[in-house]
C-alpha positions as CSV (number, residue, x, y, z in Angstrom):
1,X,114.4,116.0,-50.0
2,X,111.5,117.9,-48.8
3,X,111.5,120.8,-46.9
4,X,110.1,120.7,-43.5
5,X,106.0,121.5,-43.3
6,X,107.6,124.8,-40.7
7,X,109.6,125.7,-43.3
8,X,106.8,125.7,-46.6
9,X,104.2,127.1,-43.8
10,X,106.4,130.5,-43.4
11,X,107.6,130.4,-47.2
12,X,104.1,130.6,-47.8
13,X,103.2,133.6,-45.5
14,X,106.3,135.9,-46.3
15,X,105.4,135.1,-50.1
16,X,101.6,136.0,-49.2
17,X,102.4,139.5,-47.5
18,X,104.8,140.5,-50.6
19,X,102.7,140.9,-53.6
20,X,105.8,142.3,-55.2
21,X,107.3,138.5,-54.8
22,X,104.1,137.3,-56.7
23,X,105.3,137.4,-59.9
24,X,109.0,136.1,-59.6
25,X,106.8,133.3,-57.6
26,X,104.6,132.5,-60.5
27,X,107.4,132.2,-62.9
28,X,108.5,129.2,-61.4
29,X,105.6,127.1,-61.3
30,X,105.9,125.2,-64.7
31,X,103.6,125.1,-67.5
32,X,100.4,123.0,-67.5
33,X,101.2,122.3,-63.8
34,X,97.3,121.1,-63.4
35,X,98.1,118.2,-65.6
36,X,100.5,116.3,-63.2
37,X,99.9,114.3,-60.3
38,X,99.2,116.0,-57.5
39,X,97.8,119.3,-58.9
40,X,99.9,122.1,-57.3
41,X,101.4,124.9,-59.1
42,X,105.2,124.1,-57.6
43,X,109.0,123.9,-59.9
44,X,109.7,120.6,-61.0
45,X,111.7,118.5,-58.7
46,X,114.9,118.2,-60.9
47,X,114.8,122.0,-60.4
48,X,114.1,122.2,-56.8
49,X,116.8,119.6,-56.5
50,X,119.3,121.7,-58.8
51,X,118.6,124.9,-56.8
52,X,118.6,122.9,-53.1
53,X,122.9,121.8,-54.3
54,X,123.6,125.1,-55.9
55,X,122.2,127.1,-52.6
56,X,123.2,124.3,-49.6
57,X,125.5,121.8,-50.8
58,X,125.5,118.5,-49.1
59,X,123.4,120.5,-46.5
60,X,120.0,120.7,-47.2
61,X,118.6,122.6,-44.4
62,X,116.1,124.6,-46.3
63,X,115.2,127.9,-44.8
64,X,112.3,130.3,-45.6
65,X,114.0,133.3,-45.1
66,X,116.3,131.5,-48.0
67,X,113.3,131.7,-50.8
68,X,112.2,135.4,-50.2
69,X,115.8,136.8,-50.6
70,X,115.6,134.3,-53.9
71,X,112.8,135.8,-55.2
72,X,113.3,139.3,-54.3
73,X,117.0,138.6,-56.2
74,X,115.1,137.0,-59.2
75,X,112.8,140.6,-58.9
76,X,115.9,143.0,-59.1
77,X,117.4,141.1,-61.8
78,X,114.3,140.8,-63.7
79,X,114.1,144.8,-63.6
80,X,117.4,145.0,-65.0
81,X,117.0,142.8,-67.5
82,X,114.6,145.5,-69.4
């Protein structure tokens, strides 16, 4: 299931004004993304579809807020990981 266009359009914003998100972002987007039909540097959807269950259940009512506080989690770990 895709999220709604509302939905990507904020994700996309709150990523955009949180450079420090930019690299948790980009370490998603799977390798040689360009090579696959269409072109755009997003996770593969058997991983979208693992994360969208683990996070929501049967509900699947994506929420942007829902990414950033992903990604700023995947940041904190990442630092403590070193």
């Amino acid at each position: 299931m895709t999220p709604p266009a509302g939905e990507v359009v904020r994700s996309l914003t709150g990523l955009l004004v949180r450079p420090r998100l930019w690299r948790p972002a980009a370490r998603l987007v799977p390798p040689a993304w360009w090579r696959r039909w269409p072109p755009l540097p997003l996770p593969g959807a058997d991983y979208t579809r693992f994360r969208m269950e683990t996070m929501y259940g049967g509900d699947r009512s994506f929420r942007a807020e829902d990414l950033i506080e992903y990604l700023e989690w995947c940041r904190r770990m990442g630092t403590r990981a070193r």
